[in-house]
C-alpha positions as CSV (number, residue, x, y, z in Angstrom):
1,X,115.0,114.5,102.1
2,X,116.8,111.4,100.5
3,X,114.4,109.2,102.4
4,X,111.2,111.0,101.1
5,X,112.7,110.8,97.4
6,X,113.5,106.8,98.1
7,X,109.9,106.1,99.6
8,X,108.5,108.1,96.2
9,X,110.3,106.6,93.7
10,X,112.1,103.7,95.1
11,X,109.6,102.2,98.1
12,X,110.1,102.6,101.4
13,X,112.9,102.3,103.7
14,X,112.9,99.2,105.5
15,X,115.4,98.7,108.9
16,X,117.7,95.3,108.4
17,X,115.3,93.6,110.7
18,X,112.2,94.1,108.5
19,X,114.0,93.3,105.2
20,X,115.6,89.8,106.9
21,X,111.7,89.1,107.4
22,X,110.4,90.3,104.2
23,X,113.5,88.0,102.7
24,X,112.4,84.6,105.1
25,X,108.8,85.3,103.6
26,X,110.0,85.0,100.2
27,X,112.3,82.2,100.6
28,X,109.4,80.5,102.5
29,X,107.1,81.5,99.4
30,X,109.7,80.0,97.0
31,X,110.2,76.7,98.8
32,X,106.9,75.7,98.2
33,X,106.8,76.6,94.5
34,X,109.6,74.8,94.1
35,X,107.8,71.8,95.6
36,X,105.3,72.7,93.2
37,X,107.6,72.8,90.2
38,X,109.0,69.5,91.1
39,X,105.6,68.0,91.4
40,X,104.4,69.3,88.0
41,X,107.7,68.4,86.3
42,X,107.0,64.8,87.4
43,X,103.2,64.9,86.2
44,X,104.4,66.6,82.3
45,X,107.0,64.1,82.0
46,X,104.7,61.4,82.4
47,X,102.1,63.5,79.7
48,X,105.1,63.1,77.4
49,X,105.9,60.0,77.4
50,X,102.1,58.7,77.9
51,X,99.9,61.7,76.8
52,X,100.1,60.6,72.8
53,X,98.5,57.1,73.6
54,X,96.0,57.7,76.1
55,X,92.7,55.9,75.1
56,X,89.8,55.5,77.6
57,X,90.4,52.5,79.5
58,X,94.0,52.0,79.1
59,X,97.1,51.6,80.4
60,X,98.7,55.2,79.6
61,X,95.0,57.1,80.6
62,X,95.6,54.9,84.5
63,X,99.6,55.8,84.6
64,X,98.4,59.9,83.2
65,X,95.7,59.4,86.0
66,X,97.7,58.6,88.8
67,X,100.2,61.0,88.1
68,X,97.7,63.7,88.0
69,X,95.9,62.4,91.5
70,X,99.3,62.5,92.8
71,X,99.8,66.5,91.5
72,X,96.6,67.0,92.6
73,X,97.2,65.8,96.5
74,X,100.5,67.5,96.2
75,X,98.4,70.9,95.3
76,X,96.0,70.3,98.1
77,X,98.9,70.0,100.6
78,X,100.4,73.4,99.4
79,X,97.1,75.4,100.2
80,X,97.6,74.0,103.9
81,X,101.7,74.3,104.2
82,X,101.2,78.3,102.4
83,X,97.9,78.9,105.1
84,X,100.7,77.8,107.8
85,X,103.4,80.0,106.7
86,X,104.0,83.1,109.3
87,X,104.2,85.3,110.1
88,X,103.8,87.2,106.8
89,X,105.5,90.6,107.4
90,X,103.1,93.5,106.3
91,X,105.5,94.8,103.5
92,X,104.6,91.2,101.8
93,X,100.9,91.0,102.4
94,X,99.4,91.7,99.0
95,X,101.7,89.3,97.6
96,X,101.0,86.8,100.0
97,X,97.5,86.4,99.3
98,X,98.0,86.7,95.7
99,X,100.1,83.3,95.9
100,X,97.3,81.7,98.1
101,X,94.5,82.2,95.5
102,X,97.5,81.0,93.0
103,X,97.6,77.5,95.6
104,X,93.7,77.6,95.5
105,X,93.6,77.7,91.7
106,X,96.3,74.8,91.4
107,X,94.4,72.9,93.5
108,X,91.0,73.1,92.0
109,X,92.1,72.9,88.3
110,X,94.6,69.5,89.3
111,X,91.7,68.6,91.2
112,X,89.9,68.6,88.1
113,X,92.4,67.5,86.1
114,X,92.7,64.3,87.9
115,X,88.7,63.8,87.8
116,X,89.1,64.0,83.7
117,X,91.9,61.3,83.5
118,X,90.3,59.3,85.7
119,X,86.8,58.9,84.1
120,X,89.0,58.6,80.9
121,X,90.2,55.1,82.4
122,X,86.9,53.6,82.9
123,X,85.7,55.2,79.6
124,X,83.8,58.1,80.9
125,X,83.6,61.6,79.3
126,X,86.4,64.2,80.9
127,X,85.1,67.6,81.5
128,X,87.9,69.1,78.8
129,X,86.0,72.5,78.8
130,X,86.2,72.8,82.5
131,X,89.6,72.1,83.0
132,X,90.9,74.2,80.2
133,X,89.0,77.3,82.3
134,X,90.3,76.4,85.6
135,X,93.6,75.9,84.2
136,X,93.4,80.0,82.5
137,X,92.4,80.9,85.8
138,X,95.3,79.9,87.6
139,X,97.7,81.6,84.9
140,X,96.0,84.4,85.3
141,X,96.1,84.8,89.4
142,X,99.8,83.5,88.6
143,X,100.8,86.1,86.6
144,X,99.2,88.9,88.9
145,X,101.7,87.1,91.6
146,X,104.2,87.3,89.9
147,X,103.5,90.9,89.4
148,X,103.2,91.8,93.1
149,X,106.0,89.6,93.7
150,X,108.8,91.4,91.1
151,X,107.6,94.5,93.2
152,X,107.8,93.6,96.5
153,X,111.0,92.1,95.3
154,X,112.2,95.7,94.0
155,X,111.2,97.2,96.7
156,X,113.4,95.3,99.1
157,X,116.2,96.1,96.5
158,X,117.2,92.3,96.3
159,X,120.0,92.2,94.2
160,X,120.0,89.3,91.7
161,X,122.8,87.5,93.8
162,X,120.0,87.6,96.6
163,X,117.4,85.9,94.7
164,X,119.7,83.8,93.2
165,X,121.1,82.6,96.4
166,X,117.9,82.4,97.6
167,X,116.4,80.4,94.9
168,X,118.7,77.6,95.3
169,X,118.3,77.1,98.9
170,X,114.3,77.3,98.3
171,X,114.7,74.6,95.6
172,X,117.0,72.3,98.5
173,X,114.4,72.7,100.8
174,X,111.8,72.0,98.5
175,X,113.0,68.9,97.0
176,X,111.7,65.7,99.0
């Protein structure tokens, strides 16, 4: 009876072999968002210092250019590395391919970002409308990951010392 009441209201049971995987999947996941993270802290530090002065053709637009080819690569490489991860445990499928089409969306819009700034150094005219979309599309597949992700999370039952743990060896892995 106690299990029937867990897998209505609290998710399914899972043995200590099947959790372990469902928790290697997520620290797997998190390892390459934290290579993410790092990538796109690099790229809005150097909008902050450069992002008030850029003018078509010069210096700050190149530096704002090449940081945003180098997010954009970075992006690129993450749809491969996240199509390599495995195997994905069934318990995490749904989340798994919402993160992928998060990857996807990153890629196209840095993609696109990266276009903009560069035609802005040779004095071209930066698709602004097209990026801004591409952009509210991945915050939008982000957020339904995010979604799928706290509940695949809860229903694991990760404590917070879990993630926490877990988190910090993601971000020591994910750090070049």
């Amino acid at each position: 009876m106690v299990s029937l009441v867990r897998r209505l209201f609290g998710g399914a049971d899972l043995s200590p072999d099947r959790r372990r995987d469902v928790i290697r999947y997520v620290q797997a996941e998190w390892t390459l968002r934290a290579v993410q993270d790092d990538e796109a802290g690099r790229y809005n530090e150097v909008l902050t210092v450069h992002g008030t002065m850029l003018a078509p053709g010069n210096e700050s637009a190149r530096i704002v250019a090449d940081a945003a080819k180098k997010m954009s690569e970075v992006n690129q490489s993450l749809v491969q590395r996240h199509s390599e991860l495995g195997p994905v445990p069934d318990e995490a499928g749904q989340c798994y391919f919402l993160w992928h089409g998060v990857y996807l969306a990153l890629a196209e819009w840095s993609s696109a970002a990266a276009a903009a700034y560069e035609a802005m150094t040779t004095g071209g005219t930066p698709s602004v409308g097209r990026v801004e979309h591409l952009l509210s599309n991945e915050e939008r597949a982000r957020k339904q990951a995010e979604s799928a992700e706290a509940k695949l999370l809860k229903s694991i039952r990760m404590t917070a010392e879990e993630a926490r743990t877990l988190m910090r060896q993601a971000e020591g892995r994910g750090r070049p």
